[in-house]
N, C-alpha and C positions, 0 to 999 in steps of 0.2 A: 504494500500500500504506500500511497505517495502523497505525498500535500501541498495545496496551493492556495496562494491571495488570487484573488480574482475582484478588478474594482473596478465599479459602475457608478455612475453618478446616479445619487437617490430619486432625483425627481425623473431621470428620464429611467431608467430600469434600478428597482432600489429590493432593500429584503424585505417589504412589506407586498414588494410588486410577487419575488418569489412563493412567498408565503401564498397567497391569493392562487397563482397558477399551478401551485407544487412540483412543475415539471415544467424546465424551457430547454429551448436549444441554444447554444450559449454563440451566438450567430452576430455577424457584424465586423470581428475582429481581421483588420488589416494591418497588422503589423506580420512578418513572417516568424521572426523566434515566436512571440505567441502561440499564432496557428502551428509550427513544431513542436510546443509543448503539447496543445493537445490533440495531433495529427499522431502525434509519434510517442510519447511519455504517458500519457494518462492509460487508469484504467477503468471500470465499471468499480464503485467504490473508495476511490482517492477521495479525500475530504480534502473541502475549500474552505477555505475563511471567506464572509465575503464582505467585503469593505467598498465604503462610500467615499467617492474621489468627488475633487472639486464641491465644495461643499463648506460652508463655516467650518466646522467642526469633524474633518473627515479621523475614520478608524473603519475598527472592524465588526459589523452589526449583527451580524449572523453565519449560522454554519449551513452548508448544502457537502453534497457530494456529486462525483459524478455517477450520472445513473443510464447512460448511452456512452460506447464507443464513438470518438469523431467520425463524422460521416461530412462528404460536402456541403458546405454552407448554399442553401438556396438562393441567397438573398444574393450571392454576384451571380446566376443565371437572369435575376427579376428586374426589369428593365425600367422598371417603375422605383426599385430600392432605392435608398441615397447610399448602398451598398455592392449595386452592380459594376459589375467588371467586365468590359467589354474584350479583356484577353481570356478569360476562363471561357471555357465547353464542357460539356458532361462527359466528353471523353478525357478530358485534358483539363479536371476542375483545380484552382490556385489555393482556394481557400477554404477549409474545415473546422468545422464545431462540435463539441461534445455538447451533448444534454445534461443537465442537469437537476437534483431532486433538494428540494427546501429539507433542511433536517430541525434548524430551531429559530430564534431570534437570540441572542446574546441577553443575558437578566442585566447585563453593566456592562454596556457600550466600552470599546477597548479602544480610546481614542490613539491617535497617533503620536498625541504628545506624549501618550501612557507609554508608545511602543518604545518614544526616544529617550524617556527615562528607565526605562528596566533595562539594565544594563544586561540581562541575558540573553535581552532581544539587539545587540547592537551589532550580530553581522547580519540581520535581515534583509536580503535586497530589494527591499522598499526604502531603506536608510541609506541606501549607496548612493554615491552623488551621481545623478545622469540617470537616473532608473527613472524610465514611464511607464515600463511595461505594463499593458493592462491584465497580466497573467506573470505571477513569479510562481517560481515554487519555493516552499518554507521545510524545513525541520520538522520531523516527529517533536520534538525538545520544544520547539517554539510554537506547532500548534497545542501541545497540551498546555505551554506556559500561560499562553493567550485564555481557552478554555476556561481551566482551572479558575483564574482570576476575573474573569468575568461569572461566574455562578454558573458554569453548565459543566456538569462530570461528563468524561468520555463515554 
């Protein structure tokens, strides 16, 4: 099993958005390391942390896992998306997305200034300088540190 931040901004896909659908396809993402973490690294059950970017007060709001292997992202064949890709084809698709399943809401919000004072979260690559990634992956060690402190047992 393996572990990942995964951040959305709240207002446009947030974990209350999760919560409400229980299950999305994690679709949109045009960065390529991204789309190789979960083209290539993910499994059915990796647990994601899932945090709110761009935002007063961003951190981490809630746990999901993934609950579908990446399959191609529809949304660059859809000519309508703000996500289409005029070089993908269904033979030859650029870009892939896992699904995902809501697992809780966090009881105590794990803010980000919480992540850059616990000093055992300080090689997280969300604290790297130059990281945007909207997909990192974290530590066994750092998603239970996270967990734990916010009120939800593994």
């Amino acid at each position: 099993m393996k572990y990942w931040l995964f951040k959305s901004e709240p207002e446009t896909y947030g974990i209350s958005h999760l919560e409400k659908d229980c299950i999305t396809p994690w679709s949109g993402v045009r960065n390529y390391q991204a789309r190789n973490f979960m083209r290539d690294d993910m499994s059915i059950g990796d647990k994601i942390l899932f945090y709110h970017s761009n935002t007063k007060i961003p951190g981490i709001a809630g746990l999901a896992e993934v609950s579908k292997v990446a399959e191609p992202d529809l949304t660059q064949f859809d000519h309508e998306s703000e996500y289409y890709d005029e070089k993908a084809t269904k033979a030859h698709p650029r870009w892939f997305c896992v699904e995902m399943a809501f697992l809780k809401k966090l009881k105590s919000f794990y803010s980000l200034e919480k992540i850059k004072k616990n000093s055992a979260l300080e090689e997280m690559r969300i604290l790297q300088k130059g990281n945007r990634l909207s997909i990192t992956p974290v530590s066994k060690d750092e998603y239970q540190i996270i967990v734990k402190a916010s009120g939800k047992g593994l």
